[in-house]
C-alpha positions in Angstrom: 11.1 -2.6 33.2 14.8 -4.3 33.4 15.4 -3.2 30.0 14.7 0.7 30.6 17.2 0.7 33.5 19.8 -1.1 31.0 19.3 1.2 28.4 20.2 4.2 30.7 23.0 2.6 32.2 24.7 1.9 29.0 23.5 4.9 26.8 26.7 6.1 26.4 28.6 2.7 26.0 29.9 0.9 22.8 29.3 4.4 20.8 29.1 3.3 17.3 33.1 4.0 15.7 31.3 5.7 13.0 31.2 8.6 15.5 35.0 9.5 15.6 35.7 9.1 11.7 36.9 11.3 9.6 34.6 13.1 6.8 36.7 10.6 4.1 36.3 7.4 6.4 33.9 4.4 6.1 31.7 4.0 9.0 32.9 0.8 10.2 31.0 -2.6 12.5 33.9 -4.4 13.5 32.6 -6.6 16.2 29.0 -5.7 16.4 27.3 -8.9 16.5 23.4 -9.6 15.3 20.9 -11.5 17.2 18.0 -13.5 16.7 15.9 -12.7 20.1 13.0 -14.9 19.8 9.5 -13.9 22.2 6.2 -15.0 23.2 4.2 -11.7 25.0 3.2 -8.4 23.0 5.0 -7.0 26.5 8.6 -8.7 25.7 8.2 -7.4 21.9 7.9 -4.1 23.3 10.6 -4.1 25.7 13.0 -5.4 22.8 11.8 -2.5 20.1 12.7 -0.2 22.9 16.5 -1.0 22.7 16.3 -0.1 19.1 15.8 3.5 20.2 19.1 3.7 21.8 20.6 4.0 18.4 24.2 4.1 19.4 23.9 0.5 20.9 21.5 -0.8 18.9 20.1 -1.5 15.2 16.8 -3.5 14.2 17.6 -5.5 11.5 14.6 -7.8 10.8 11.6 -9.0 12.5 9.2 -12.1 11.4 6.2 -13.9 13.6 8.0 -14.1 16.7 11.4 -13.3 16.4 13.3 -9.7 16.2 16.7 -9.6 14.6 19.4 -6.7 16.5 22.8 -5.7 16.0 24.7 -4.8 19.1 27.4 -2.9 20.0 30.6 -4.7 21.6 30.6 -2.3 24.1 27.0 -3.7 25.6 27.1 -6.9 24.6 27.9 -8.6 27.5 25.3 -6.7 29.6 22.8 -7.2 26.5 22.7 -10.7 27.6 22.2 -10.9 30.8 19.4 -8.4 30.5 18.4 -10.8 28.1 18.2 -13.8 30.5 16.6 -11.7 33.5 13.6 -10.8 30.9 13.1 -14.6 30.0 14.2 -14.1 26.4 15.9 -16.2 24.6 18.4 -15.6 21.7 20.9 -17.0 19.2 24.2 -15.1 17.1 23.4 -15.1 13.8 26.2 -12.9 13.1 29.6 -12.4 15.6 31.4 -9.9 13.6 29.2 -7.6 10.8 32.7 -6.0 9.6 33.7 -9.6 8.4 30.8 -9.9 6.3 31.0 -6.3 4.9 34.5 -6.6 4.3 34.2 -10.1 2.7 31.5 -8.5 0.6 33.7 -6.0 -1.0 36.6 -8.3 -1.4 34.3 -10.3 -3.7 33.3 -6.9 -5.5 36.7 -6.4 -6.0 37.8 -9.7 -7.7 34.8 -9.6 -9.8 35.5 -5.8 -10.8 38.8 -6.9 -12.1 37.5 -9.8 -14.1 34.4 -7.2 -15.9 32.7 -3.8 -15.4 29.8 -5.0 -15.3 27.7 -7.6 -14.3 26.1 -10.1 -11.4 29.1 -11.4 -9.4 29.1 -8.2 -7.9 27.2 -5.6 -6.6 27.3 -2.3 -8.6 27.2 1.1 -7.8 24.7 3.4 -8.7 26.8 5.1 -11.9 27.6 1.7 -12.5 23.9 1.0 -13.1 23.0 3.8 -14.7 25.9 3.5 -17.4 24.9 -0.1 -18.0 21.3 0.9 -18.5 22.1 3.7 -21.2 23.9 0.6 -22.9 20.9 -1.1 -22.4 18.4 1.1 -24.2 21.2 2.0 -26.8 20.8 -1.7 -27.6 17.4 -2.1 -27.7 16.0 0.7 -29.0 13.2 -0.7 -30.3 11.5 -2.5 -27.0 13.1 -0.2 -24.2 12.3 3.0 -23.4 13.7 5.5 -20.5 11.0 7.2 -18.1 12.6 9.6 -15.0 11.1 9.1 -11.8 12.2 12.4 -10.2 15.0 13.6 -8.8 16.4 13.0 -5.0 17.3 15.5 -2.1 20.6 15.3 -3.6 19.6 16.7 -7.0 20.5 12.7 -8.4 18.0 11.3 -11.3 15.8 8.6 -10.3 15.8 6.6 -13.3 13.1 4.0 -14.9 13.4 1.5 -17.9 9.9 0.4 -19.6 10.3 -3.0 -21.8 7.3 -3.2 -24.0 7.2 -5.5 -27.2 3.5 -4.9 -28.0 1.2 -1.6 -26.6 -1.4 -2.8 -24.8 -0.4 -5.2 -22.3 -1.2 -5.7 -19.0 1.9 -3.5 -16.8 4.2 -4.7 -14.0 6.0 -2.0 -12.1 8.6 -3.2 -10.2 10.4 -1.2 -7.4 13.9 -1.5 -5.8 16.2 0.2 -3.6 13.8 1.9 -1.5 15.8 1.1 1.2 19.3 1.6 0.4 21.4 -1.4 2.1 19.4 -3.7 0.6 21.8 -4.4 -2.4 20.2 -7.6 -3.7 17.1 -6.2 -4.9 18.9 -3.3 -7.6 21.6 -6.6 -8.5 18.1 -8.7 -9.0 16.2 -6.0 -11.2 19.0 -5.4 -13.0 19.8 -9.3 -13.7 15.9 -9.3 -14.3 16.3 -6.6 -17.4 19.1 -8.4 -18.8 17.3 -11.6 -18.9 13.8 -10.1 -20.1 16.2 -8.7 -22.9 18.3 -11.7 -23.8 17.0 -15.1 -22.2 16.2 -17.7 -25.7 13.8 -19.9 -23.3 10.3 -20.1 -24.7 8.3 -19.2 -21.7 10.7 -16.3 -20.6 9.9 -15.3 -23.5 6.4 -15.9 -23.8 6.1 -13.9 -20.6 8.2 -10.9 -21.1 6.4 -10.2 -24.7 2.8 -10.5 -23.1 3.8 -7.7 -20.4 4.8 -4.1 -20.3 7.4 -4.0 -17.5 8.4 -1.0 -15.7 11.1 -1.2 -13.1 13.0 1.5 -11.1 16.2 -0.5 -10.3 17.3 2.1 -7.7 14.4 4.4 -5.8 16.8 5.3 -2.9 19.6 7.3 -5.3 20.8 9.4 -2.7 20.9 6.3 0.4 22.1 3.6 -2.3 25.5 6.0 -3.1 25.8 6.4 0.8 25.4 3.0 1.5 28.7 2.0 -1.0 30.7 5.6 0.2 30.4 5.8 3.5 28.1 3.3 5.5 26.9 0.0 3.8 23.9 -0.2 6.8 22.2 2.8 5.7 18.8 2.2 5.0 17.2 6.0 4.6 16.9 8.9 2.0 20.0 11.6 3.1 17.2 14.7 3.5 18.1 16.2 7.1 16.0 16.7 9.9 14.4 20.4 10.7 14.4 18.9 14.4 17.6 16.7 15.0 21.0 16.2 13.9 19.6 12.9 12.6 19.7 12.6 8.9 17.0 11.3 6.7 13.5 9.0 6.3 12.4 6.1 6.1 11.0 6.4 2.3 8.7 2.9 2.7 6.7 4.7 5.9 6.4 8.3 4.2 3.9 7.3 1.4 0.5 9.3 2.4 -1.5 6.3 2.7 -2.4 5.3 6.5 0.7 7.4 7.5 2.0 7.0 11.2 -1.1 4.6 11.8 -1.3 2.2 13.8 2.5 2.8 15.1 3.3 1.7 12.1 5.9 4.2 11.7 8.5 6.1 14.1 8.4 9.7 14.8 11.4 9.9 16.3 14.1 11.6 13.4 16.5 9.1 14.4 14.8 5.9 14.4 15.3 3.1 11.9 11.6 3.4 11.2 11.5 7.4 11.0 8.2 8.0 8.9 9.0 12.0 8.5 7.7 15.7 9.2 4.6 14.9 7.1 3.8 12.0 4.7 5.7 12.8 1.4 8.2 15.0 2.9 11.0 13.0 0.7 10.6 14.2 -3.1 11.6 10.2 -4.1 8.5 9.5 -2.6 6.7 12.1 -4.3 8.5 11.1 -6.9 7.1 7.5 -6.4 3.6 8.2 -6.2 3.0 11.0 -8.9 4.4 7.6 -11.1 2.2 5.2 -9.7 -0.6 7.5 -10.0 0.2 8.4 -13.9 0.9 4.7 -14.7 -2.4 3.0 -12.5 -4.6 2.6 -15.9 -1.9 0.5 -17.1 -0.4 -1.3 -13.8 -1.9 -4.9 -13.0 0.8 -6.2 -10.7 3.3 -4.1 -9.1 6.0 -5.6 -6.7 8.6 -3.9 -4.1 12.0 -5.6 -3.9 13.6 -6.0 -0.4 15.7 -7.7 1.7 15.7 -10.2 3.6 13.2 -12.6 5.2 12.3 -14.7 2.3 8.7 -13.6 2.3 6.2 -12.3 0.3 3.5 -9.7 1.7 0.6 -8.1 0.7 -1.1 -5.3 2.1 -2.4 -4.3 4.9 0.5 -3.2 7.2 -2.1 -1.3 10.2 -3.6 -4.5 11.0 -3.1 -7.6 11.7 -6.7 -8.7 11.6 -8.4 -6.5 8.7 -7.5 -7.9 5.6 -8.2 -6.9 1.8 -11.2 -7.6 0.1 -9.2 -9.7 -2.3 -7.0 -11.1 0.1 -7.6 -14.8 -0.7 -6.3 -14.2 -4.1 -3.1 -12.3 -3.1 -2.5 -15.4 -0.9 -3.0 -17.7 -3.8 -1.3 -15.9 -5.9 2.2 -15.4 -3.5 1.4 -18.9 -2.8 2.0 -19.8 -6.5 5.4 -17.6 -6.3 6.6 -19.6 -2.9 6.1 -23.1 -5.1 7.7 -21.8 -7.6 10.4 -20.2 -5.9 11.2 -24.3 -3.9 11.1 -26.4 -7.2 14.4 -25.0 -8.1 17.6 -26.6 -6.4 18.3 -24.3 -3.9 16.0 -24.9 -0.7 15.0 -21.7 -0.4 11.8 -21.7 1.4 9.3 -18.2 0.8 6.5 -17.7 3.5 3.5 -15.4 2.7 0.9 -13.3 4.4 0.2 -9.9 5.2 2.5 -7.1 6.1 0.3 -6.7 9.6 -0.2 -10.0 10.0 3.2 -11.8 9.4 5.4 -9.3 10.5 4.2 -5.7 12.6 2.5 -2.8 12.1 3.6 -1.0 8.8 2.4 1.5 7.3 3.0 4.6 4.8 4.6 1.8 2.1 4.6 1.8 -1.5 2.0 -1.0 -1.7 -0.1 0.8 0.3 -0.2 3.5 -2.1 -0.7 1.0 -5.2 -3.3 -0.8 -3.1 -5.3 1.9 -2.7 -4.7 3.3 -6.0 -6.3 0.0 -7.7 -3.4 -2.1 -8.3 -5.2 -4.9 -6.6 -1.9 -7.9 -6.9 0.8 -5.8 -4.9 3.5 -7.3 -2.4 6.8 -6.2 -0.9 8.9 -8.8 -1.9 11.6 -9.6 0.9 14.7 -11.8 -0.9 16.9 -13.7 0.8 18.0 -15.2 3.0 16.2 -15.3 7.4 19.7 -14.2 9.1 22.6 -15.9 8.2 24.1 -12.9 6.1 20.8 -10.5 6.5 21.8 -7.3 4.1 25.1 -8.3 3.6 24.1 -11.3 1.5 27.4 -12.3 -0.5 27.5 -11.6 -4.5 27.2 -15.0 -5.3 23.4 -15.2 -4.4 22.9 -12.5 -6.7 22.6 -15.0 -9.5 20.4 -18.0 -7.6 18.4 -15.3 -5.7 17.5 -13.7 -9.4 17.0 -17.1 -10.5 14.5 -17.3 -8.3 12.8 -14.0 -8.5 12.2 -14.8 -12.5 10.4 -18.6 -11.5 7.8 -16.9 -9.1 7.3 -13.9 -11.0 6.6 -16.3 -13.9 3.9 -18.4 -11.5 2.7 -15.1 -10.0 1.4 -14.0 -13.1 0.4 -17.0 -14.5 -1.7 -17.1 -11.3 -2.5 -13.5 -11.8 -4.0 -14.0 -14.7 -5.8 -17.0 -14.2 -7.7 -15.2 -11.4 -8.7 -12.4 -13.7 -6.8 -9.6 -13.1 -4.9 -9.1 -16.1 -7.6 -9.0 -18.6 -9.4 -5.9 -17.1 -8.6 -4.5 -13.8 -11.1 -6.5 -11.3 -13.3 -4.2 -9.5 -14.2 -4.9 -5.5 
């Protein structure tokens, strides 16, 4: 086990800077580097999520088929690598300095703040949002409505818009923000309401009027505020931990649906992963599923915005061999939002599949819960891009990555529908 033997050597090396700040200080990355470790054996998987539980050395940042994606501390990274070499891995930087991209990132925020308070050349904070969505339904008073999700640890509102132009359509609920330093998928819903709102094109139009959309731009209130205050990597609710000095949950492993199956989920407060106590110890979770549960009669397709991987996945995330009944029409029906997504000018390239199957065992997500509930076309949708920024994509994707969130959604449920789920719920 050469990695075990690293990991205690070097537990106390390249401590995270965040742990000498000051209460009014921004956790800072300068230097931390991310990798793409590529692997072949179920044995070299393991050994790599294992340096993800020395957390002051080591983040996960992604995963897909065979490759993980970790941010390392300067202070190991040398040693990293030669570990690295011993186990017969190989890897590639895919980002040298994660405080160049984070400061580069809010530089741009900046310029565009300067130029207009609101809009999609930045990414906006979570007042900034909610004051641009009371403008929103003051505007459209007759076609938007305002439903509350809950409220967060915190004591923050977890808002919802509903855009309905005719009662009776079939529903899409869209999620974002569960995790919190995922900007892009709040800056896409958001860009998504304004254009369901205000596009002139015919089919744009077509398809917002035939829908009743419901969309929860920010899930993660309390995470999304800490990831723009105080660290823009963190990716958990803010509820602390009965157990540890560790501070929150993973909110997309705490649903109670196939909770800590499968190792689908950490139980270790201070993991990246940390499913919780209990399944719905976080009250936006609760929060979550009392409104999926209220709104299932009227739900056809419900979709979970994330970042990054380009990739769209459907349930189930405890296998990667047991599949849903309907699983050939999820997979034509992602497949339909993949095409979509690479007839527009940008290259961007969606793969699709099964949480289990095209990534690892997860479980305790929303579309778990909306699986199981009956909403039988449900995916995590994972934006761009596969490394090159990772969550610190730069505002000006906001626009293309929306761009391209609007054309598959459009083929999704064209597909959707042409399968036969939007008429009547289809019954397995």
């Amino acid at each position: 086990m050469l990695l075990k033997g690293f990991l205690v050597a070097f537990a106390l090396v390249g401590l995270v800077q965040a742990a000498s700040l000051s209460q009014d200080e921004r956790i800072r990355y300068d230097n931390f580097s991310v990798f793409k470790v590529r692997y072949e054996t179920q044995e070299q998987r393991s050994r790599l999520r294992s340096l993800v539980e020395e957390q002051n050395n080591f983040k996960h940042w992604g995963a897909i088929k065979d490759e993980l994606h970790l941010m390392v501390s300067p202070g190991v990274l040398s040693q990293f690598k030669t570990e690295l070499q011993r186990a017969n891995l190989s890897a590639e930087v895919m980002i040298s300095n994660v405080q160049e991209l984070i400061d580069s990132e809010k530089e741009a925020d900046s310029r565009a703040s300067a130029d207009e308070s609101f809009g999609w050349k930045k990414y906006s904070t979570l007042a900034e949002i909610y004051a641009w969505l009371d403008g929103i339904l003051a505007a459209y008073p007759t076609v938007t409505e305002e439903f509350i999700v809950g409220q967060s640890y915190e004591g923050r509102t977890i808002r919802g818009i509903k855009i309905s132009y005719k009662s009776g359509n079939p529903g899409v609920l869209i999620e974002s923000n569960i995790h919190a330093n995922e900007w892009i998928a709040s800056a896409t819903a958001t860009w998504l309401i304004n254009e369901f709102l205000t596009s002139d094109d015919v089919l744009v139009r077509q398809m917002v009027e035939t829908h009743d959309w419901y969309i929860v731009p920010v899930l993660n209130v309390d995470g999304f505020v800490y990831s723009h205050e105080k660290d823009r990597m963190w990716r958990k609710t803010r509820q602390p931990s009965a157990d540890s000095s560790c501070i929150g949950v993973d909110p997309n492993r705490n649903f109670d649906v196939r909770w800590m199956e499968s190792d689908g989920a950490s139980s270790n407060p201070c993991d990246w992963n940390y499913g919780g106590p209990h399944a719905l110890s976080e009250p936006e979770v609760q929060a979550m599923t009392d409104l999926v549960i209220s709104l299932k009669d009227k739900i056809n397709v419900m979709l979970a915005f994330h970042s990054y991987s380009q990739v769209l996945l459907s349930p189930y995330g405890h296998s990667s061999v047991e599949f849903p009944p309907n699983y050939d029409d999820l997979m034509a029906v992602a497949k339909a939002y993949a095409d979509a997504v690479a007839k527009l000018p940008y290259d961007t390239v969606f793969q699709y599949g099964s949480v289990g199957g095209l990534l690892y065992p997860a479980t305790g997500a929303t579309i778990d819960l909306t699986y199981q509930e009956g909403i039988e076309i449900t995916y995590t949708v994972e934006f761009r891009d596969t490394g090159h920024y990772g969550f610190i994509l730069p505002p000006a994707h906001i626009i293309p990555n929306s761009e391209e969130a609007l054309a598959g959604i459009m083929a999704l449920l064209e597909k959707t529908e042409e399968l036969g789920y939007m008429k009547s719920k289809k019954k397995l």
